[in-house]
NULUM-634058 format. One record per residue (C-alpha): residue in one letter; chain; x, y, z. Coordinates in steps of 0.1 Angstrom, whole numbers, plus 5000, padded with zeros to 4 digits. Layout:
# residues N
PT_a_A_X_Y_Z
...
END
This chain:
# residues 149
PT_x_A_5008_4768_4940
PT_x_A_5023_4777_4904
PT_x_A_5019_4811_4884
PT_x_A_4990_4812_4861
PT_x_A_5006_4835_4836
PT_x_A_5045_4838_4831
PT_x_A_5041_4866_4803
PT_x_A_5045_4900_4816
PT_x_A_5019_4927_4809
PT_x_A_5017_4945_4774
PT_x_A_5039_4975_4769
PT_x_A_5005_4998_4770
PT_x_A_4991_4984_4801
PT_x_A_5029_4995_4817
PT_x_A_5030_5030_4802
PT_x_A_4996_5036_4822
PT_x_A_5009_5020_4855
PT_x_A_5043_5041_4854
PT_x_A_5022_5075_4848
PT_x_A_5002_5065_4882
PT_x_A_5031_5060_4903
PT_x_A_5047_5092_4886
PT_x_A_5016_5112_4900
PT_x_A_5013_5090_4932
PT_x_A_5051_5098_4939
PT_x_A_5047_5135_4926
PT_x_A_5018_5144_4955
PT_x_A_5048_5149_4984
PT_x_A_5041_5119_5006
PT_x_A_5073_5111_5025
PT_x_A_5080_5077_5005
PT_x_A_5087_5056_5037
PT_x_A_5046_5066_5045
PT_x_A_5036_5052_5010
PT_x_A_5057_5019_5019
PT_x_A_5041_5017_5048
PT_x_A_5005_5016_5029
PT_x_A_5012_4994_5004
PT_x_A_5027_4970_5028
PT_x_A_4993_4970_5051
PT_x_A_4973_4967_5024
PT_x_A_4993_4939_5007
PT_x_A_4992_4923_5044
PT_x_A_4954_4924_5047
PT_x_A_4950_4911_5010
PT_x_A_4971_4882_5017
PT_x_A_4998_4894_4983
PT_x_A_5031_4872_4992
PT_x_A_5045_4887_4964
PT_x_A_5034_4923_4973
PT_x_A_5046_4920_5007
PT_x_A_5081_4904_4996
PT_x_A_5085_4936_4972
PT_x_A_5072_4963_4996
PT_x_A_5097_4949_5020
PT_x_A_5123_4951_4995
PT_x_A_5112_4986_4985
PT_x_A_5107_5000_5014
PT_x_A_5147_4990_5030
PT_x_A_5156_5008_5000
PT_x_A_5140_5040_5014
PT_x_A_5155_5036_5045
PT_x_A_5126_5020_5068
PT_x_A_5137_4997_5097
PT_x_A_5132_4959_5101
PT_x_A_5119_4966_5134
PT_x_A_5092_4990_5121
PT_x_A_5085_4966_5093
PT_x_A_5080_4938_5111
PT_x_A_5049_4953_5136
PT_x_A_5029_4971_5105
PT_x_A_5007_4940_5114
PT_x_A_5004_4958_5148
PT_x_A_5007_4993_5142
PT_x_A_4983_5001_5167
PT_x_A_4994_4981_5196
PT_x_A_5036_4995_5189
PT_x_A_5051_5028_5197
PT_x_A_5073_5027_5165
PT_x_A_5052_5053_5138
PT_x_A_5040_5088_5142
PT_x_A_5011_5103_5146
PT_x_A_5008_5105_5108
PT_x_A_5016_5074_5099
PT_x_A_4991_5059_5117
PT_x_A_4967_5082_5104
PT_x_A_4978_5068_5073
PT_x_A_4974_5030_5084
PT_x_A_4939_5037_5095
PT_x_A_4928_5050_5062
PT_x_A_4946_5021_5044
PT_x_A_4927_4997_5063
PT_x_A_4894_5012_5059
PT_x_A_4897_5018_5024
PT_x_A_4910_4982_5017
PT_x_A_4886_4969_5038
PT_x_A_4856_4972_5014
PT_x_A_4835_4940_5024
PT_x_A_4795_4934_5033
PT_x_A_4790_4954_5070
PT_x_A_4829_4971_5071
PT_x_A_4819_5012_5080
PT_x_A_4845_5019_5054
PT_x_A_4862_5056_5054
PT_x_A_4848_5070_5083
PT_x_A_4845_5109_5091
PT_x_A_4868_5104_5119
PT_x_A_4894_5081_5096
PT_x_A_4892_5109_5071
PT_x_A_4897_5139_5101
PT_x_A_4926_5122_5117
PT_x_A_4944_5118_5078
PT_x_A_4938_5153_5066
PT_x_A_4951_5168_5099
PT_x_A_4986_5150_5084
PT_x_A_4982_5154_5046
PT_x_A_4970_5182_5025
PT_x_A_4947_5174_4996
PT_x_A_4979_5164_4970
PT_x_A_4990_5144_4996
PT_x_A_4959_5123_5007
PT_x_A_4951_5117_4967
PT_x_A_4986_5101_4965
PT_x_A_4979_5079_4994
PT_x_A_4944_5071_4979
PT_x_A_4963_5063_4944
PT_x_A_4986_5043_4964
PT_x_A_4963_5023_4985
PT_x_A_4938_5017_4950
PT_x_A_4969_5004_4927
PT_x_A_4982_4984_4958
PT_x_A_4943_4968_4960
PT_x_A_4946_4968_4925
PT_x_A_4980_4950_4923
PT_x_A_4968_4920_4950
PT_x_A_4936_4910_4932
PT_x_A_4959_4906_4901
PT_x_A_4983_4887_4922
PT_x_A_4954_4869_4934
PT_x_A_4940_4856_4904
PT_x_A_4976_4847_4884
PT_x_A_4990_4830_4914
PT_x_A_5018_4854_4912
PT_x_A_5043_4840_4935
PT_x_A_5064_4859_4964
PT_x_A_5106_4865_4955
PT_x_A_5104_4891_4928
PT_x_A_5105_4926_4933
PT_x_A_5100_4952_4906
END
């Protein structure tokens, strides 16, 4: 598979990106938790390159291989907190938008906001919509896995 477009996005279209991950990083989630998002959501989506960078990214605030390796399997692993699968569970749901998938349940949305105030749950919406957001483009560009931004 080969990259559809080598050019990188205009200048105004990365002005916009930076101000959402200013806010997303701004609302007091525990950035190891907001790695942990984006790489689920990346996994689901099939994103090579997403995964590859969240990987990347998320070393670099300190998570462990051996947690990183079983976000595939969060629920079946003692490795994350209480929170952090609270977290997991919300990414899936809200990434799992598809014909017949319950979505954000009331019990999916309980268990998160018993772990996050209101700041906090918007920055791991924000995180989970620009991750979605980032796959589909990914997707459609044939962006290929190795770089990391």
């Amino acid at each position: 598979m080969e990259a559809r477009i080598k050019s990188p996005a205009n200048a105004d279209v990365m002005t916009a990106i930076q101000g959402l991950y200013r806010a997303m990083y701004s609302g007091g989630v525990d950035p190891r938790v907001l790695g942990l998002v984006h790489l689920r959501a990346s996994q689901i989506n099939g994103c090579s390159p997403c995964v590859f960078a969240g990987v990347d990214s998320a070393k670099k605030h300190g998570e462990t291989d051996e947690r990183l390796h079983n976000v595939v399997t969060w629920r079946e692993t003692p490795f994350f907190s209480e929170g952090e699968r609270a977290a997991l569970a919300l990414t899936e749901a809200a990434t799992r938008i598809q014909d017949g998938a319950p979505g954000v349940t009331d019990e999916i949305w309980d268990a998160a906001a018993t772990h996050f105030d209101e700041k906090q749950l918007s920055a791991i919406i924000l995180n989970i919509a620009l991750t979605n957001f980032f796959n589909r483009i990914n997707h459609t560009v044939r962006e290929q896995a190795g770089k990391t931004w």
